[in-house]
C-alpha positions as CSV (number, residue, x, y, z in Angstrom):
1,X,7.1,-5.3,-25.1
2,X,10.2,-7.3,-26.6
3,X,10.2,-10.8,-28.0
4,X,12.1,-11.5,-25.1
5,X,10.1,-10.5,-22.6
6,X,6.6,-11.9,-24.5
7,X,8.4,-15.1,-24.5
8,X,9.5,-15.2,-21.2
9,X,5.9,-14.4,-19.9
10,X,4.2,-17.0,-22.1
11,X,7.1,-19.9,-21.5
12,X,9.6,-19.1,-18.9
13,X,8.8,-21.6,-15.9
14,X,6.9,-20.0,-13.4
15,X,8.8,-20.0,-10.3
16,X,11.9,-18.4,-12.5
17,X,9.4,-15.9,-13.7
18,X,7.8,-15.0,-10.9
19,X,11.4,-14.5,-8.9
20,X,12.4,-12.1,-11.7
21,X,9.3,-9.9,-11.5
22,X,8.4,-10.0,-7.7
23,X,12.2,-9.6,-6.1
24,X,12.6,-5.8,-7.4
25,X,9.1,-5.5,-6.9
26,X,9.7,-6.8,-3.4
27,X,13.1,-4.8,-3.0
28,X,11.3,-1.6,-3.6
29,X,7.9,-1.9,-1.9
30,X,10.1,-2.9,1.0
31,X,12.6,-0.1,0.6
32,X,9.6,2.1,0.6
33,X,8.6,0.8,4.1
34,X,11.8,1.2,5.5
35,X,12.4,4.8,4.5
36,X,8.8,5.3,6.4
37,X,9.6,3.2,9.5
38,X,13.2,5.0,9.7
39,X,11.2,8.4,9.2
40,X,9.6,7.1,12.5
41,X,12.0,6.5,14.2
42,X,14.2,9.1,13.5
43,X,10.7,11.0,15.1
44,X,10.7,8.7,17.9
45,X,14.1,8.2,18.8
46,X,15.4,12.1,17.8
47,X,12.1,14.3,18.5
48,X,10.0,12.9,21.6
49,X,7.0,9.7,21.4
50,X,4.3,12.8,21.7
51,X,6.2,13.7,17.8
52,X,5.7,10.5,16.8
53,X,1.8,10.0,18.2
54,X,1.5,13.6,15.8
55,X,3.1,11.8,13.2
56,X,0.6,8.6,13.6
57,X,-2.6,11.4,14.1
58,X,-1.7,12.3,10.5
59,X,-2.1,9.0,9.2
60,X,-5.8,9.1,7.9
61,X,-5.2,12.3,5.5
62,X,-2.3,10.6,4.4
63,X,-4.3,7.5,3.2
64,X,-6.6,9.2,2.2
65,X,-4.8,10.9,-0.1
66,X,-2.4,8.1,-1.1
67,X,-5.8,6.2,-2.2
68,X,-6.2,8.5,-5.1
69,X,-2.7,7.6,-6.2
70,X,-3.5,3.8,-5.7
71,X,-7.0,4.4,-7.9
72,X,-4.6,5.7,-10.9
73,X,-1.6,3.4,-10.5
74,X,-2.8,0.1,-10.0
75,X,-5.8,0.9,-13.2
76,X,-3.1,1.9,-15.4
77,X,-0.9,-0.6,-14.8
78,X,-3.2,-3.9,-14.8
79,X,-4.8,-2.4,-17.9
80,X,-1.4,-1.7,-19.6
81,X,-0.2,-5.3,-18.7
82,X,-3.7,-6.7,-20.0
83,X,-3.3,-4.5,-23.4
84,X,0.3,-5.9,-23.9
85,X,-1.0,-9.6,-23.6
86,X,-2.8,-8.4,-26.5
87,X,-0.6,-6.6,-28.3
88,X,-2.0,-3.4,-28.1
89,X,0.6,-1.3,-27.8
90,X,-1.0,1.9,-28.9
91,X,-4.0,1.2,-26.5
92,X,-1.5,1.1,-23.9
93,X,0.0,4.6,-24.6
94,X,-3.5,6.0,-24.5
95,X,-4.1,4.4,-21.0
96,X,-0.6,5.7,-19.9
97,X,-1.4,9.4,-21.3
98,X,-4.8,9.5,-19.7
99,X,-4.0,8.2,-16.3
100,X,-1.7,11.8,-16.5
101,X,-5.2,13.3,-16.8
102,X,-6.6,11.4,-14.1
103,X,-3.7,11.9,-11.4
104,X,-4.0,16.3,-12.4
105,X,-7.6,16.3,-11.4
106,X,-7.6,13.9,-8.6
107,X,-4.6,15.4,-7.0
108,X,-6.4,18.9,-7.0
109,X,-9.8,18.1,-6.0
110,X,-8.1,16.4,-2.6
111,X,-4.9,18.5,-1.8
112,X,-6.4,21.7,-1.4
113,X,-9.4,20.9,0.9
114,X,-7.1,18.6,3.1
115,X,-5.0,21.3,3.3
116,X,-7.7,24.0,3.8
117,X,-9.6,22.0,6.7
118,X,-6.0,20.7,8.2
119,X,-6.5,21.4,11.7
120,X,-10.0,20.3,11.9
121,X,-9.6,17.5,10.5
122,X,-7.0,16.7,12.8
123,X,-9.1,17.4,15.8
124,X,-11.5,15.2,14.5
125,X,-9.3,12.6,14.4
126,X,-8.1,12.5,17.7
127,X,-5.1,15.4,17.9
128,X,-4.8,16.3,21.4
129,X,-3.5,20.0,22.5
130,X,-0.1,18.1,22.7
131,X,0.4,16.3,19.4
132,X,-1.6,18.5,17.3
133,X,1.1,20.8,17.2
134,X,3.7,18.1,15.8
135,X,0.9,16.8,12.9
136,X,0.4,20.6,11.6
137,X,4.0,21.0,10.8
138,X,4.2,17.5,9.1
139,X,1.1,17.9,7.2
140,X,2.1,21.6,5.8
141,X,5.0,20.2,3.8
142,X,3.9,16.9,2.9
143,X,0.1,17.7,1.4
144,X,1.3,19.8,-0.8
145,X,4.1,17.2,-1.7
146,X,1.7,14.6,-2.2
147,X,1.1,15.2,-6.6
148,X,4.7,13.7,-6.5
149,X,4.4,11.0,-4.0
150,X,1.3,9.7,-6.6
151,X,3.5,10.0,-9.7
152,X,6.1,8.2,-8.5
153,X,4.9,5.4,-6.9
154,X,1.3,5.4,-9.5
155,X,3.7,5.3,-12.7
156,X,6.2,3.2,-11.0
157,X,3.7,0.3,-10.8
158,X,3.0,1.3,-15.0
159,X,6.8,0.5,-15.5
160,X,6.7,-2.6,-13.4
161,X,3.8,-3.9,-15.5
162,X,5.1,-2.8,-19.0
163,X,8.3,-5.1,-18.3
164,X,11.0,-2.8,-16.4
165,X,10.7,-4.7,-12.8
166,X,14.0,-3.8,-11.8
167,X,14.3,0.1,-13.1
168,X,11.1,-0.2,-10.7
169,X,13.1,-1.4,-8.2
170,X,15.9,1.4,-8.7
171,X,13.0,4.6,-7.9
172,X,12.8,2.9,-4.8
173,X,16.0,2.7,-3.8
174,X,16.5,6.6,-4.8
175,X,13.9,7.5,-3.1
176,X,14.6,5.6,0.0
177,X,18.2,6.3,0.4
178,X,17.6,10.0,-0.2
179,X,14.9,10.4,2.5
180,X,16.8,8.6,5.2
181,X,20.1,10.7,4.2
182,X,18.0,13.9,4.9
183,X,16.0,12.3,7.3
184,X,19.3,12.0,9.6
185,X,20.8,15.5,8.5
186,X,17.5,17.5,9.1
187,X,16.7,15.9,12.5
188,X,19.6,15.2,14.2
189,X,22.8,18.0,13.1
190,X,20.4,20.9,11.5
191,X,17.8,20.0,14.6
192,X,14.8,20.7,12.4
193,X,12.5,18.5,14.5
194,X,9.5,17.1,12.8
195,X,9.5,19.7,10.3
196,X,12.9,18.1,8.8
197,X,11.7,14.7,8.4
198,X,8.6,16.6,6.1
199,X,11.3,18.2,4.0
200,X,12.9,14.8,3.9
201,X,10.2,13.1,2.5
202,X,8.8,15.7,0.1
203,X,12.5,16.2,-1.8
204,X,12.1,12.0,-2.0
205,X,8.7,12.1,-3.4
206,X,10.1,15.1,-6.2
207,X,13.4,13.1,-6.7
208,X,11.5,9.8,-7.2
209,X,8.7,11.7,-9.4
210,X,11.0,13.3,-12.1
211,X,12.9,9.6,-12.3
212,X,9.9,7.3,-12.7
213,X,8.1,10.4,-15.7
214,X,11.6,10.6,-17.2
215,X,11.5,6.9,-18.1
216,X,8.4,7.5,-20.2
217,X,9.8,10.1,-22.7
218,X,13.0,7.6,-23.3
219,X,12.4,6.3,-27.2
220,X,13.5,2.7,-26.8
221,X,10.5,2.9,-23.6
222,X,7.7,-0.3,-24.6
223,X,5.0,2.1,-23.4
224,X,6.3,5.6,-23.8
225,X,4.4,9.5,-23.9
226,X,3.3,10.0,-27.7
227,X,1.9,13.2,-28.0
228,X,-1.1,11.7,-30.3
229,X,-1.7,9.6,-27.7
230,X,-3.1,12.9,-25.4
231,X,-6.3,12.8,-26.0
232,X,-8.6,12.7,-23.2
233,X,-11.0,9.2,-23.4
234,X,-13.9,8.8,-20.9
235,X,-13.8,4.9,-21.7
236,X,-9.9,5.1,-21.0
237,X,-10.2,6.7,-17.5
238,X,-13.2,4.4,-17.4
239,X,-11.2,1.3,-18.0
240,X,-8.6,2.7,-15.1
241,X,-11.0,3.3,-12.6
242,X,-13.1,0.4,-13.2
243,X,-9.7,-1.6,-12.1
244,X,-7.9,0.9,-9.4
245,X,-11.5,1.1,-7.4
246,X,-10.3,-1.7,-5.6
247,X,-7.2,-0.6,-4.0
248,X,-8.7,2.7,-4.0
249,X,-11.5,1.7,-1.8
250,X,-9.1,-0.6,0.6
251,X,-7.0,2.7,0.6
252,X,-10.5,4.8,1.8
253,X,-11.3,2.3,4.6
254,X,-8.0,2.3,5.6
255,X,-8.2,5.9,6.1
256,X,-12.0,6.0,7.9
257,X,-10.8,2.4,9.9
258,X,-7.8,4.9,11.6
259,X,-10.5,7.3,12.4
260,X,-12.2,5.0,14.2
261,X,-9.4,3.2,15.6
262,X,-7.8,6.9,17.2
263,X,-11.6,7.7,18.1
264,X,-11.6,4.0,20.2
265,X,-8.5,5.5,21.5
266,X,-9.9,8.9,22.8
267,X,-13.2,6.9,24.0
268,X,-11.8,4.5,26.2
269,X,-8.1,5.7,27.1
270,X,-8.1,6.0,30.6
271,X,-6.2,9.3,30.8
272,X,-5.0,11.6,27.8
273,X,-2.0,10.9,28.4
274,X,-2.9,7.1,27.7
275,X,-5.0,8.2,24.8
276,X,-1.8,9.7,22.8
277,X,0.4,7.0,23.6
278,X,-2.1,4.6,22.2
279,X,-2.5,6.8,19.1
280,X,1.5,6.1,19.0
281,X,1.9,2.6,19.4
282,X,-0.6,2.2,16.8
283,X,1.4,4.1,14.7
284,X,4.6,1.8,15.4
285,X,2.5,-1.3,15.2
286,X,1.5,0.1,11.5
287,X,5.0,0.6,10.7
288,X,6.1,-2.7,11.7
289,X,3.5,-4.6,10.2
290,X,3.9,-2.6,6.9
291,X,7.2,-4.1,6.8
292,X,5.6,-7.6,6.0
293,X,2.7,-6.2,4.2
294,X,5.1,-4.5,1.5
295,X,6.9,-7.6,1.0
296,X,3.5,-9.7,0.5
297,X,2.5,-6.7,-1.7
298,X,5.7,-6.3,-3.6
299,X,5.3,-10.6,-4.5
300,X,1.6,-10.1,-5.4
301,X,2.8,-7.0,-7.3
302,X,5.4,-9.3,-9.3
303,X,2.1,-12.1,-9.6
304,X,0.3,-9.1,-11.2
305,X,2.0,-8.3,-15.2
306,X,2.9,-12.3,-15.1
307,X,-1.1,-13.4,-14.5
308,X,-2.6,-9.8,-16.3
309,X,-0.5,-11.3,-19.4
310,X,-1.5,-14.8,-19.1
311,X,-5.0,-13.9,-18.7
312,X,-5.3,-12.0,-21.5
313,X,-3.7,-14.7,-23.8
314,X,-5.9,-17.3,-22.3
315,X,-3.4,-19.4,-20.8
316,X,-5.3,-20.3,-17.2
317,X,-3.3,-22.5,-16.5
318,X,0.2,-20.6,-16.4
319,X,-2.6,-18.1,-14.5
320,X,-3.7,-20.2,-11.4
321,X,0.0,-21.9,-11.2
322,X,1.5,-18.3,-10.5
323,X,-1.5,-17.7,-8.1
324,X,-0.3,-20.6,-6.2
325,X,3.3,-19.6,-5.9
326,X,2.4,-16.6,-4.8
327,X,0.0,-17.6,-2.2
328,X,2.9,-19.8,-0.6
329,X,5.4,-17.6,-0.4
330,X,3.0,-14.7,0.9
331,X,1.9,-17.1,3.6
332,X,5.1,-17.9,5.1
333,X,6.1,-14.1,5.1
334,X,3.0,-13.6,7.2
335,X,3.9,-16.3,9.3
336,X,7.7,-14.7,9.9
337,X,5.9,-11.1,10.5
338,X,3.5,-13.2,13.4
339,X,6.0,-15.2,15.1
340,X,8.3,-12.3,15.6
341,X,5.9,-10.2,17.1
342,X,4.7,-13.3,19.5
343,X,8.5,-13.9,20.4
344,X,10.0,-10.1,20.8
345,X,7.5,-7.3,20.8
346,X,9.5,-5.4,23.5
347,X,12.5,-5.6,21.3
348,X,10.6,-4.4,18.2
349,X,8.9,-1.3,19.9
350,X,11.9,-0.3,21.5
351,X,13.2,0.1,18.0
352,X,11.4,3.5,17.6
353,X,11.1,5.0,21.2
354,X,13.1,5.0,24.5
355,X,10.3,6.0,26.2
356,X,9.4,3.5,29.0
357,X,5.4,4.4,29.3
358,X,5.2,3.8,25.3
359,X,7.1,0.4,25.4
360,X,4.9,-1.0,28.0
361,X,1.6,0.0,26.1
362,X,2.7,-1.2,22.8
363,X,4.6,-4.6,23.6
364,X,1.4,-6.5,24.6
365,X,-1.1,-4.6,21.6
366,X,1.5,-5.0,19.3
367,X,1.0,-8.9,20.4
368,X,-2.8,-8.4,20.9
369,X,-3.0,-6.6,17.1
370,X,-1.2,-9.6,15.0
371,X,-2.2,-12.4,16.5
372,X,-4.2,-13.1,13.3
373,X,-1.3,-12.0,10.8
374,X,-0.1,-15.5,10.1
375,X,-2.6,-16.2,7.2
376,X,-3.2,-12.8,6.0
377,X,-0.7,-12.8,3.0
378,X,-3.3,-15.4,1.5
379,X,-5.9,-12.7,1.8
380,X,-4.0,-10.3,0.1
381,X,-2.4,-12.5,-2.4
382,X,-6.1,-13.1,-3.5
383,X,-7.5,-9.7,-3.5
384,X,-4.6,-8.7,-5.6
385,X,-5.3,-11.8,-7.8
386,X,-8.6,-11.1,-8.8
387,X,-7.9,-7.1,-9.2
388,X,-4.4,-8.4,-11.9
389,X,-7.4,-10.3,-14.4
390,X,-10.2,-7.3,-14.4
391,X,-12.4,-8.6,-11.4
392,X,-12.7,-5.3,-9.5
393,X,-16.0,-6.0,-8.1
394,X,-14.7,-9.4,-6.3
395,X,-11.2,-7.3,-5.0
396,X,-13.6,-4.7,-3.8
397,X,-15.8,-6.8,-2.6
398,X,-12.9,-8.5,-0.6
399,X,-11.0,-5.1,0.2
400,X,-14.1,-3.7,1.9
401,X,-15.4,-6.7,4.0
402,X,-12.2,-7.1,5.8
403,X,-12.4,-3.1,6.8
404,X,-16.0,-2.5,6.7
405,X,-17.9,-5.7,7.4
406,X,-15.6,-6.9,9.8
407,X,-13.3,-4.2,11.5
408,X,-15.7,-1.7,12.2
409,X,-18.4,-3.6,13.6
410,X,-16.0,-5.1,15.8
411,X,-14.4,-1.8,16.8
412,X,-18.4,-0.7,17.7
413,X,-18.7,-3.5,19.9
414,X,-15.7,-5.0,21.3
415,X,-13.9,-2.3,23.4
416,X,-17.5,-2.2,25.2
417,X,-16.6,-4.9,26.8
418,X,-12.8,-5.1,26.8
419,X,-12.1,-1.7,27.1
420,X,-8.8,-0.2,25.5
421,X,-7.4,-4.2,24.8
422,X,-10.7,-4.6,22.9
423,X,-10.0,-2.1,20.1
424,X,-6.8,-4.5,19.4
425,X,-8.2,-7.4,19.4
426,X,-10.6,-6.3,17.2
427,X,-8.0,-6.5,14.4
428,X,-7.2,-10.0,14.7
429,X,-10.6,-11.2,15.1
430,X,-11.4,-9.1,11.6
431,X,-8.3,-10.7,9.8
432,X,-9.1,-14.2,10.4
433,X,-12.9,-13.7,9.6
434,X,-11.7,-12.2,5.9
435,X,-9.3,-14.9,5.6
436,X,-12.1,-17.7,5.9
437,X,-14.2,-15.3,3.1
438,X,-11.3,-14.9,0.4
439,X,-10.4,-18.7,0.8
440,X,-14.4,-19.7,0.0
441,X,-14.3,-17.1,-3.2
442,X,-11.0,-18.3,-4.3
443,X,-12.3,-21.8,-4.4
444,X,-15.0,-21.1,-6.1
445,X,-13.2,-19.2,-8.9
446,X,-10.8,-21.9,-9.5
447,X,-13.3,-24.5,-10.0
448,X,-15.0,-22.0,-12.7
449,X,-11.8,-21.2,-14.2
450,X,-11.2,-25.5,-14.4
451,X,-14.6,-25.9,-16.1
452,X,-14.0,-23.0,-18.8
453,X,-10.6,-24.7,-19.7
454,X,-12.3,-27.9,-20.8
455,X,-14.1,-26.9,-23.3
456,X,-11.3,-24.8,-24.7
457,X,-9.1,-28.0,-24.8
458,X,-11.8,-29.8,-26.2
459,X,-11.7,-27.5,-29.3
């Protein structure tokens, strides 16, 4: 890392600093949303809403394997940011070199059994006789695609946290303006169906991939590929892991909580026609609150090198100011995402499908399903907060009760009673009750990290 940049991250006032870091950060994570929602609504609008409740069925393979991508990426790059707050360079090649390890093995110990076990999979996870069809000839072009989607968007959080925000940004814009480009010429004048929006996204995923590894052989890189630096350390992957468990875990519920969620559908849909559609809105509602999730993400990803940094030079202070910032900008984001989807949800939804059955379904769940939204980019300002200085336990801990502890018991037992609007509610109900949690062990943490500074200035 330059002189520049160290001083910047040590003195540069925080608001300033955070901007620089978090807008490309935010630009791409948000590009990245809206090369998926287009994808879905080229789907919706240019295929049929059965196409896109296919698209939506797909959604738990997907995470699941984008979680093994998140367990690399986010490791490498908090403990690269950590190891340049220390100056360890060096150690931060060898993390770099052994997350390539890491990503080779994972990628092959999940692609070839998802795409072995496709169709049963999909079955079990609600496919109908109607959208099963449509999932099958997404998933055959994307699984196999998916060793590219990890490195790009794994080693594009690396180069974010070694001090290259906006080259960060830049994959994301490739990578989104060439899938919408083929997204449009696949679909609409070469008629390719769902099929072309797979081909789409898998030549986006290589594109992106060959940019973000190409940055790491350039010389005047901070953190580059050495060749000595290829040797394959248990304690590094250790040190990776231990860190990218978090948002590898909150990736894995995600996955089982869409299981669930399509399963609610299939048990209490009132017809399978009404079971698919459901399957679909949930698959727009996803899409559309992604769209504020990524932007709360992309600032807590620009809160991440600034506090990793800080916290390894011990400067708490600098660490719980950029917390803060964070927190209030990620809080009125939510609140934008919520009151939009209070005031025009009909609007919204008609976005990705003309069909009229669809719009009537989703409009009121999309409603129903954010009606706690307003306060959640606190909650994920602090998981992320506590995953940037080394706490993986506490993010974990965080990531899982608001999936596990909360969603799925209320998923069990709230649609008993409220039938189909139950499983949407249930959403809200489990946002709200994680927001309470994070806010109690944020609290607390602040208060320690208050009483270790006084000694510290006492000395």
């Amino acid at each position: 890392m330059s002189s520049q940049q160290i001083q910047a991250l040590e003195s540069k006032k925080i608001p300033k600093l955070l901007f620089s870091y978090a807008l490309p950060a935010v630009v791409g994570t948000v590009l990245n949303s809206i090369y998926n929602i287009v994808d879905r609504i080229f789907i919706g609008q240019g295929v049929s809403e059965y196409a896109l409740s296919g698209l939506a069925i797909t959604f738990p393979i997907l995470i699941f394997l984008q979680a093994f991508g998140m367990l690399v990426g986010a490791g490498a790059s908090v403990r690269v940011s950590i190891q340049l707050g220390q100056k360890n360079i060096r150690g931060a090649e060898h993390t770099l070199a052994n997350a390539i390890f890491l990503t080779l093995f994972t990628q092959f110990i999940t692609i070839v059994p998802c795409f072995l076990f496709m169709e049963p999979l999909l079955r079990l996870f609600g496919a109908s006789d109607r959208t099963l069809p449509y999932a099958m000839e997404y998933l055959q072009i994307v699984i196999p695609a998916n060793i590219f989607s990890t490195l790009s968007f794994g080693y594009n959080s690396v180069m974010r946290a070694s001090g290259y925000p906006r080259k960060a940004m830049t994959t994301m814009i490739i990578g989104a303006l060439t899938n919408v480009v083929l997204d449009y010429v696949f679909i609409y004048p070469l008629d390719m169906g769902i099929r072309g929006a797979a081909i789409a996204t898998a030549i986006s995923m290589m594109v992106c991939s060959f940019y973000v590894l190409a940055h790491f052989f350039r010389r005047d890189s901070i953190v580059r590929f050495r060749r000595s630096a290829f040797k394959l350390s248990l304690p590094a992957i250790g040190g990776i892991t231990a860190i990218g468990v978090a948002p590898f875990a909150m990736q894995l519920t995600g996955s089982l909580v869409n299981v669930i969620m399509n399963r609610s559908f299939v048990a209490y849909g009132d017809t399978p026609e009404t079971t698919d559609l459901a399957i679909g809105a949930f698959g727009i509602i996803n899409s559309y609150a992604m769209l504020f999730f990524m932007i709360i993400m992309g600032v807590a990803q620009g809160m991440q090198p600034i506090v990793g940094f800080n916290y390894g030079a011990q400067d708490m202070e600098r660490v719980k100011t950029t917390y803060r910032y964070s927190c209030t900008v990620n809080l009125l984001v939510s609140i934008v995402g919520f009151t939009l989807a209070m005031l025009m949800p009909r609007a919204i939804v008609g976005m990705f499908t003309s069909s009229k059955p669809m719009v009537d379904l989703c409009a009121p769940a999309l409603r129903m399903t954010l009606a706690g939204f307003s306060l959640l980019g606190f909650q994920i300002t602090t998981t992320q907060f506590f995953q940037s200085i080394g706490l993986s336990r506490k993010a974990i801990f965080l990531s899982l009760t608001r999936q596990i502890l909360f969603l799925i018991p209320c998923l069990l037992i709230i649609p008993r009673f409220l039938g189909l609007n139950g499983v949407w509610w249930s959403l809200p109900i489990s946002d709200m009750a994680s927001v309470i949690l994070a806010f109690f062990m944020i609290t607390i943490h602040m208060k320690r990290i208050g009483y270790a500074e006084k000694p510290a200035a006492a000395e």
